[in-house]
Backbone as a chain_set.jsonl record, in Angstrom:
{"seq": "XXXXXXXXXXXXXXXXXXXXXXXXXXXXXXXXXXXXXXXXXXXXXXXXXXXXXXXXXXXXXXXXXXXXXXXXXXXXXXXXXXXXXXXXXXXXXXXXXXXXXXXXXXXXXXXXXXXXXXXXXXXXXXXXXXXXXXXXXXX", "coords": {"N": [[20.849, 17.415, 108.161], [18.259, 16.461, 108.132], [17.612, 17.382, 105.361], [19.528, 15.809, 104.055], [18.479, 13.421, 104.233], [15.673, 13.432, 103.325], [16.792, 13.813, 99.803], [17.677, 11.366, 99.817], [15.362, 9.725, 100.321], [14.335, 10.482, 97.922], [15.71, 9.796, 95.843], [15.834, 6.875, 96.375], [13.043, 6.214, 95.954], [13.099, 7.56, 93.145], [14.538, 5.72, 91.575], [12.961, 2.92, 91.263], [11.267, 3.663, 88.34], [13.595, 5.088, 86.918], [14.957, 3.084, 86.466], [12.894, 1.515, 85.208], [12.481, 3.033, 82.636], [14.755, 3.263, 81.411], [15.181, 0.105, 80.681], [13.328, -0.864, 78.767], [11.803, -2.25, 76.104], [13.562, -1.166, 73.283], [11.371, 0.959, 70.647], [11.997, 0.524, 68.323], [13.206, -2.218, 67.973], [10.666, -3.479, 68.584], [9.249, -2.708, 66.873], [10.269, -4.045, 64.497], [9.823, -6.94, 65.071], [6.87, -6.8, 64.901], [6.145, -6.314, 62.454], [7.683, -8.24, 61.001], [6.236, -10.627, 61.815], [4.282, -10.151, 60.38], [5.084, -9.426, 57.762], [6.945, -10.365, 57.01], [10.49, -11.862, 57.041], [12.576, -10.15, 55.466], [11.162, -7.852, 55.179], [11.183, -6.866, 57.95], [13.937, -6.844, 58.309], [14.749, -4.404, 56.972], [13.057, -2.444, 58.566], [14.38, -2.942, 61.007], [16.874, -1.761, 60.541], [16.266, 0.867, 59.242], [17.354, 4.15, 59.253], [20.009, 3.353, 60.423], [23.409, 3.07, 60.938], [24.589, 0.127, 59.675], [23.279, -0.847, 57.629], [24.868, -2.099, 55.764], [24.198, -4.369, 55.641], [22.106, -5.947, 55.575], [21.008, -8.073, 53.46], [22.568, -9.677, 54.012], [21.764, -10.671, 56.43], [18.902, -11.064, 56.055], [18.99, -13.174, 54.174], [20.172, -14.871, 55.81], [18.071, -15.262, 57.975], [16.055, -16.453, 56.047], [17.419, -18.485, 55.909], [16.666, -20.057, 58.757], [14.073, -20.056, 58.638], [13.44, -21.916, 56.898], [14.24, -24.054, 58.155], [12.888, -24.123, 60.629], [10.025, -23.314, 60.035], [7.499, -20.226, 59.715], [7.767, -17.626, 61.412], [6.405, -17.003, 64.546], [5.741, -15.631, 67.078], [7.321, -13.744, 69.733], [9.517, -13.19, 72.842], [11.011, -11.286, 75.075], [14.03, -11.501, 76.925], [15.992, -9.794, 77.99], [16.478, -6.35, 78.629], [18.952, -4.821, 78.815], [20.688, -1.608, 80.097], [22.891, 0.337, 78.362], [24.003, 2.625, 80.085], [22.332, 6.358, 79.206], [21.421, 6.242, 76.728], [22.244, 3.834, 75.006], [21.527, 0.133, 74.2], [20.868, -2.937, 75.081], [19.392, -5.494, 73.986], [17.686, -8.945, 74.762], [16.531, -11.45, 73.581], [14.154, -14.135, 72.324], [13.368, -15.752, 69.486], [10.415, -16.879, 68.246], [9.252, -19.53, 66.479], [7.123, -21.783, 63.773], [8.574, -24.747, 64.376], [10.605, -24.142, 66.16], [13.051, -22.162, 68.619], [14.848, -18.77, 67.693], [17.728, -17.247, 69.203], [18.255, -13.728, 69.463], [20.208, -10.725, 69.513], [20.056, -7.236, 69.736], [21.377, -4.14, 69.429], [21.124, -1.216, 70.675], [20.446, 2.733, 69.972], [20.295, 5.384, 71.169], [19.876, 8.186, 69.507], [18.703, 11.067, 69.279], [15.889, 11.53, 69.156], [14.271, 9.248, 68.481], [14.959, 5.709, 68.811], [17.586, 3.873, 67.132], [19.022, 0.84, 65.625], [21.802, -0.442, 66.166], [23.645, -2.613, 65.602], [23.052, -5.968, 65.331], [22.592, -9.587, 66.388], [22.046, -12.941, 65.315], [21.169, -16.547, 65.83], [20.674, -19.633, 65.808], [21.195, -21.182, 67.683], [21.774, -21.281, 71.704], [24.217, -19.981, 72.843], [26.097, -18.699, 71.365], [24.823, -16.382, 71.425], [23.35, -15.566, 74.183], [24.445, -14.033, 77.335], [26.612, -15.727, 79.703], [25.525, -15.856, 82.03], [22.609, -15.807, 81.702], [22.576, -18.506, 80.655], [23.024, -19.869, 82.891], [21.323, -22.114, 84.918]], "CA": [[20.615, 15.983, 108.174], [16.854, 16.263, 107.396], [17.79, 17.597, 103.944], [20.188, 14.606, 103.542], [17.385, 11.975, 104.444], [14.938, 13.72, 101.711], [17.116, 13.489, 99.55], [17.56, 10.169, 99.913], [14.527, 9.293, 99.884], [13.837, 11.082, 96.743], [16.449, 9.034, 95.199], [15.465, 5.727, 96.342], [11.449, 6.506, 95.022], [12.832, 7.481, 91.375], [15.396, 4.573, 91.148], [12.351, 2.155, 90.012], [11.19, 5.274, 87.474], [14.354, 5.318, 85.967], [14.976, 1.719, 85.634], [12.122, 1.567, 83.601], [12.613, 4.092, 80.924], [16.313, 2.341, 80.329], [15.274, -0.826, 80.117], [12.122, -0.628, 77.664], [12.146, -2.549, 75.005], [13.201, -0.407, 72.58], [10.203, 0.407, 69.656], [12.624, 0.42, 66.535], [13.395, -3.485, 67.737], [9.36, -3.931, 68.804], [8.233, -2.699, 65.367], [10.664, -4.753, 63.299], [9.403, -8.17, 65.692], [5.792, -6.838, 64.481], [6.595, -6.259, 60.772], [8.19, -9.679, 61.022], [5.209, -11.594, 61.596], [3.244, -9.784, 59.46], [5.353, -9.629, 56.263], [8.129, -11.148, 56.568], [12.216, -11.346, 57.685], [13.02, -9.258, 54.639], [10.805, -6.437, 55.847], [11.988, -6.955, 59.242], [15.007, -6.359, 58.607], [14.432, -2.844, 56.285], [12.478, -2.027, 59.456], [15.685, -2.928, 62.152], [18.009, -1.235, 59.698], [16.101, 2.278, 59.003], [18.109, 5.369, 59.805], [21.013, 2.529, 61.103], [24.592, 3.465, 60.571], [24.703, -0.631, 59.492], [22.391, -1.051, 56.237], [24.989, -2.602, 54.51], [24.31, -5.954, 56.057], [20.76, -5.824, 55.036], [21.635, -8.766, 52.488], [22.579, -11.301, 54.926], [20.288, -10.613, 57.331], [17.682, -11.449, 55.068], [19.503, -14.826, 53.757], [20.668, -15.725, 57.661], [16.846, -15.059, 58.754], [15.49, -17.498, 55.762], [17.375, -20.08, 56.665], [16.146, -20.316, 60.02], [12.635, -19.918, 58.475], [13.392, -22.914, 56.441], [14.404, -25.139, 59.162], [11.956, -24.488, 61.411], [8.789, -22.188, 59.56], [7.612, -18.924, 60.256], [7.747, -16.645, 62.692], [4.918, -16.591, 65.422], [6.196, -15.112, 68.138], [8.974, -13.634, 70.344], [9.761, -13.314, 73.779], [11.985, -10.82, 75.231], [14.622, -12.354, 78.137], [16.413, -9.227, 78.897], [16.878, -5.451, 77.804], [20.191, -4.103, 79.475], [20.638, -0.548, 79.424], [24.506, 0.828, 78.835], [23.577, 4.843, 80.097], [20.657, 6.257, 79.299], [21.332, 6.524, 75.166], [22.32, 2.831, 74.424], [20.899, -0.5, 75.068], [21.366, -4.611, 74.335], [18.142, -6.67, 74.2], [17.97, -10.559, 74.792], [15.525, -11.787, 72.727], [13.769, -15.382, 71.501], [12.197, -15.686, 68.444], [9.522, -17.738, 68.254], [8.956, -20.27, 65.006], [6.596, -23.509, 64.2], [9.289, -26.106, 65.114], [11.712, -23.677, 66.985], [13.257, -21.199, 68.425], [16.281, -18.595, 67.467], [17.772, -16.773, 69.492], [19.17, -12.378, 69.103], [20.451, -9.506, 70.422], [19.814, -5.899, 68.901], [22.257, -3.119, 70.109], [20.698, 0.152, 70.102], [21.223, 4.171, 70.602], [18.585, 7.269, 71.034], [20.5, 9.362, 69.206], [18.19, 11.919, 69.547], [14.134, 11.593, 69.793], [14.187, 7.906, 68.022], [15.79, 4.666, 68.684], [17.895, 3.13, 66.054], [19.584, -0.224, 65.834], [23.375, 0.113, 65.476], [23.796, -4.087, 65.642], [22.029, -7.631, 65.969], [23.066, -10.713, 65.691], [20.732, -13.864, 66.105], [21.512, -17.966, 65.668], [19.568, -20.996, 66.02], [22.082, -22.114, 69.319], [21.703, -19.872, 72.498], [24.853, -20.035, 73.295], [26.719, -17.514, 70.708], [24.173, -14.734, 71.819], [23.14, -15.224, 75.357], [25.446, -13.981, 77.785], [26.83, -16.963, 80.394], [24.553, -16.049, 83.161], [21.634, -16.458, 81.066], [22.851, -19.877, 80.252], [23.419, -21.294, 84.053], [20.356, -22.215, 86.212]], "C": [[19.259, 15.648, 107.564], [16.6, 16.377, 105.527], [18.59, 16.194, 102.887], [19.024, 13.492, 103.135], [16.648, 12.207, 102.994], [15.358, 13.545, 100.728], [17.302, 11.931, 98.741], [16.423, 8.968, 99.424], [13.667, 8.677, 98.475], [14.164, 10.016, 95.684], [16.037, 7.55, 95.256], [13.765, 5.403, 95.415], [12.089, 6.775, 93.387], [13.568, 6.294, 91.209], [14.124, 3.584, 90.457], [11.891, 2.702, 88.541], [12.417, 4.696, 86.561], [15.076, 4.447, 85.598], [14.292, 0.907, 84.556], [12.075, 2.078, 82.424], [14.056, 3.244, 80.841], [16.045, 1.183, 80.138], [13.754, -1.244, 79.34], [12.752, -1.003, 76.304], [11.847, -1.598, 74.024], [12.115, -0.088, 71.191], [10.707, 0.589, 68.616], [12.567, -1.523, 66.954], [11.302, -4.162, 67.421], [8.719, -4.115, 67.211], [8.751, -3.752, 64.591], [9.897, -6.28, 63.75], [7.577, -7.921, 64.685], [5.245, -6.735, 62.987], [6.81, -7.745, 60.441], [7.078, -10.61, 60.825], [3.846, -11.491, 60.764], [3.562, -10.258, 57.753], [6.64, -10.307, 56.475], [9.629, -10.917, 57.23], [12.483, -10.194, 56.865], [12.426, -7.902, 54.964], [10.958, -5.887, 57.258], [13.052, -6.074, 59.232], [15.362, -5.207, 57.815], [13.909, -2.139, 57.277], [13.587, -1.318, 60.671], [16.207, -1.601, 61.279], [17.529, 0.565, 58.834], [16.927, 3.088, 59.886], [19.577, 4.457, 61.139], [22.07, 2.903, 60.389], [24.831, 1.369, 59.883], [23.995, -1.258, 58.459], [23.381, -1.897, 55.269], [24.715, -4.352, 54.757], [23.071, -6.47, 56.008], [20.404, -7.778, 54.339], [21.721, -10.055, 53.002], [22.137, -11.707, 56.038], [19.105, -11.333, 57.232], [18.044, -13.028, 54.744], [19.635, -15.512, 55.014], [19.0, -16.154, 58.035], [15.737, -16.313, 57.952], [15.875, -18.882, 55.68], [16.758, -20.669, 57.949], [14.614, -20.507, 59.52], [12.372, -21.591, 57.555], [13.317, -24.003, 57.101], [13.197, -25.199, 60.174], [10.225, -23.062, 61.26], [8.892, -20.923, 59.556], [7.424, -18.82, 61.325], [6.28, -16.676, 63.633], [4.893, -15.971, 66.182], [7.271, -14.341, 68.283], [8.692, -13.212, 71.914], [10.917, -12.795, 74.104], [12.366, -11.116, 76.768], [14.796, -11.161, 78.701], [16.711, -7.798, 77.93], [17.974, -4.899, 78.998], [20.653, -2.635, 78.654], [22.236, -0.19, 79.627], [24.237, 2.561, 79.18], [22.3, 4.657, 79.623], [20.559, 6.132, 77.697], [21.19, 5.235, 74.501], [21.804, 1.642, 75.46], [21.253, -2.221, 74.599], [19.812, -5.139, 74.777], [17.983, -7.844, 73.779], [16.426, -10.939, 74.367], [15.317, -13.618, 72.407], [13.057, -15.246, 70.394], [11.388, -16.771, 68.315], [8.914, -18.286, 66.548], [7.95, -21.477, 65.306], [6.953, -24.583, 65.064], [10.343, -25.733, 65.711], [12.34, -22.57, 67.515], [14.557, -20.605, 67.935], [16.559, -17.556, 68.719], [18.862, -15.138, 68.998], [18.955, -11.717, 70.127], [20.412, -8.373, 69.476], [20.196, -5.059, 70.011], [21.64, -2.127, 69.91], [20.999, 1.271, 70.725], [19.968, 5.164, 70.159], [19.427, 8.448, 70.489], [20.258, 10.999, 69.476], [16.582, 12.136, 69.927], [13.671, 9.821, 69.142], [15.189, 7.139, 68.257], [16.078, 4.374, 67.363], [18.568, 1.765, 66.411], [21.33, 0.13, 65.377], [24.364, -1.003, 65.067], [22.954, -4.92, 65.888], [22.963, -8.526, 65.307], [21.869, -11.892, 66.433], [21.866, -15.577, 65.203], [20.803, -18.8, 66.689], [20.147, -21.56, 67.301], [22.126, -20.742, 70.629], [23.311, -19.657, 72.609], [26.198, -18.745, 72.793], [26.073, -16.248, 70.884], [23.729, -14.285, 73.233], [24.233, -15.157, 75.977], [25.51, -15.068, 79.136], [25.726, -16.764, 81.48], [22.697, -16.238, 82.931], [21.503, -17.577, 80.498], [22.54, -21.103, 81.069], [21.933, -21.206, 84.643], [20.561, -22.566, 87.497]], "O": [[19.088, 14.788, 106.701], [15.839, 15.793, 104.754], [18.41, 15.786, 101.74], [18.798, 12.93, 102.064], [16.817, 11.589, 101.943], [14.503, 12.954, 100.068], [17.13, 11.558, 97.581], [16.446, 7.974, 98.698], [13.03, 7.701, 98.079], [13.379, 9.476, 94.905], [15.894, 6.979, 94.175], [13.521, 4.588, 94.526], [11.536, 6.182, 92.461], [12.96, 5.626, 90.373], [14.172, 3.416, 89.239], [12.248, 2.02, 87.58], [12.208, 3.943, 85.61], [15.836, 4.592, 84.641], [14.63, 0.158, 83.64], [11.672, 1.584, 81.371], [14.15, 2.503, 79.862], [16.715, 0.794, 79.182], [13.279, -2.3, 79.757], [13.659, -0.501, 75.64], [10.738, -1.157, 73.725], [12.012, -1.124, 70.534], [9.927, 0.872, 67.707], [11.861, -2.179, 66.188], [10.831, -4.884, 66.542], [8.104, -5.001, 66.618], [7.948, -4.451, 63.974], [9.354, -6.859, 62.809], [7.185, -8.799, 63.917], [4.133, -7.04, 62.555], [6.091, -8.336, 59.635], [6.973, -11.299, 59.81], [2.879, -12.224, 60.554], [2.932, -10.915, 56.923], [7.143, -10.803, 55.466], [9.884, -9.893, 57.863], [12.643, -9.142, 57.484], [13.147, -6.906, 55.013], [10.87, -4.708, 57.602], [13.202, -4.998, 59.81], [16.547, -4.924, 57.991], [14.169, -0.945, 57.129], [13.742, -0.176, 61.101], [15.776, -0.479, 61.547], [18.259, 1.225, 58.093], [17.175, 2.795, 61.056], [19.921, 4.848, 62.254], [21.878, 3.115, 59.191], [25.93, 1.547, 59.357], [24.177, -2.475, 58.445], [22.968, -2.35, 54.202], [25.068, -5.284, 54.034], [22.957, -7.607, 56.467], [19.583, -8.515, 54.883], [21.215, -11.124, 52.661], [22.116, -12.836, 56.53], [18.489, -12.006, 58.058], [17.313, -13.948, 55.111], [19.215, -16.655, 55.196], [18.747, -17.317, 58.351], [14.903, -16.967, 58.579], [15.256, -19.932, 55.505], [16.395, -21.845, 57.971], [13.961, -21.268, 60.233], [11.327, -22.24, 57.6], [12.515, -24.894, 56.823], [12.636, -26.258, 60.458], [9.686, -22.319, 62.08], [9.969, -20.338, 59.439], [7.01, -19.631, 62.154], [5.198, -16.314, 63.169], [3.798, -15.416, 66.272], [8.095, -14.14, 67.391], [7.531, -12.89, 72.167], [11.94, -13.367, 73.727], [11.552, -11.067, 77.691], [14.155, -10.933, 79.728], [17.085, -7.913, 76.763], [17.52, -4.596, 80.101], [20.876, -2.41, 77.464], [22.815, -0.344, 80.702], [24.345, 3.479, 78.367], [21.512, 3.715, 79.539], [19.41, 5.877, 77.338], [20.354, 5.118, 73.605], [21.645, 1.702, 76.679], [22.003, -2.428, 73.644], [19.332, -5.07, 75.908], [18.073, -8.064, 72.571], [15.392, -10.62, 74.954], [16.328, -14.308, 72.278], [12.048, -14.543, 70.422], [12.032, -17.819, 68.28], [8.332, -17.595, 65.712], [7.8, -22.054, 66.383], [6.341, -25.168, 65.957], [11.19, -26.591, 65.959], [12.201, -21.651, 66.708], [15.465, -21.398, 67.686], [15.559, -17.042, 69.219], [19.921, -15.246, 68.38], [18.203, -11.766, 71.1], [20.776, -8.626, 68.328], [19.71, -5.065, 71.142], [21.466, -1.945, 68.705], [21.636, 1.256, 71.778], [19.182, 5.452, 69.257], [19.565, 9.519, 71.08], [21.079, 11.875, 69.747], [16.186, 12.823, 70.869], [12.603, 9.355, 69.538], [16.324, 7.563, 68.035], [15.241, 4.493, 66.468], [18.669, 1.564, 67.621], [21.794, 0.807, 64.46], [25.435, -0.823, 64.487], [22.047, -4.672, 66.682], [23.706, -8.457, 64.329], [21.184, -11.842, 67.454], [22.803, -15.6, 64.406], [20.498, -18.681, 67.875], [19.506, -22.408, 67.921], [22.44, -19.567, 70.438], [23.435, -18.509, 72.183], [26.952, -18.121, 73.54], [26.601, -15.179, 70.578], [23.675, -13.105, 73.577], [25.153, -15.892, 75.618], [24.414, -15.274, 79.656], [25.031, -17.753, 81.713], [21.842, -16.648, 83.716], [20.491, -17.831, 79.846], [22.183, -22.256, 80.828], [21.456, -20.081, 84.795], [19.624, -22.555, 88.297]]}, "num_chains": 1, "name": "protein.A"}
């Protein structure tokens, strides 16, 4: 029984531990956010999209990302809502982006394949509503 309890214990003490390493924003999304406001969507998204099984979407990434830049400036910011981890390999992160006159909102899917995160999806739009999931909607 004493062995049970320890145990137990043990388990309850790493549970915060190992909620943190899965939900860490991953640093393939971090860098591209910091690329972003440096140089630009277009290098952003060469950033997201290194060693990504999804490069071919590069293209409209880039065109999607300067419209938004049109409508409401550049980039200043971002603000991450929520990183949800699926296991310990893959992950979804709820994101704002932060502009002059607005924000957009994305999500970036990712996987540790092996000693680096990659991105394996994103999608972002100017309306929350196509990227946040419903319970991030209701108050």
């Amino acid at each position: 029984m004493r062995a049970i309890t320890s145990v137990f214990c043990i388990a309850i003490a790493a549970a915060p531990a190992l909620r943190a390493q899965t939900s860490k924003l991953p640093p393939v999304v971090r860098a591209g956010l910091e690329v972003y406001k440096v140089s630009g969507s277009a290098a952003a998204v060469t950033r997201w999209l290194k060693g990504s099984p999804v490069t071919d979407v590069s293209g409209n990434a880039a065109k999607g990302f300067e419209q938004i830049e049109t409508a409401y400036g550049r980039m200043v910011g971002y603000e991450v809502l929520d990183v949800v981890p699926f296991g310990t390999y893959a992950s979804r992160t709820y994101l704002v982006i932060l502009y002059e006159k607005g924000p957009a909102f994305a999500w970036f899917d990712c996987y540790l394949p092996k000693d680096e995160w990659i991105v394996t999806g994103f999608l972002f739009n100017a309306k929350p509503d196509p990227i946040l999931p419903p319970k991030m909607l209701t108050h």
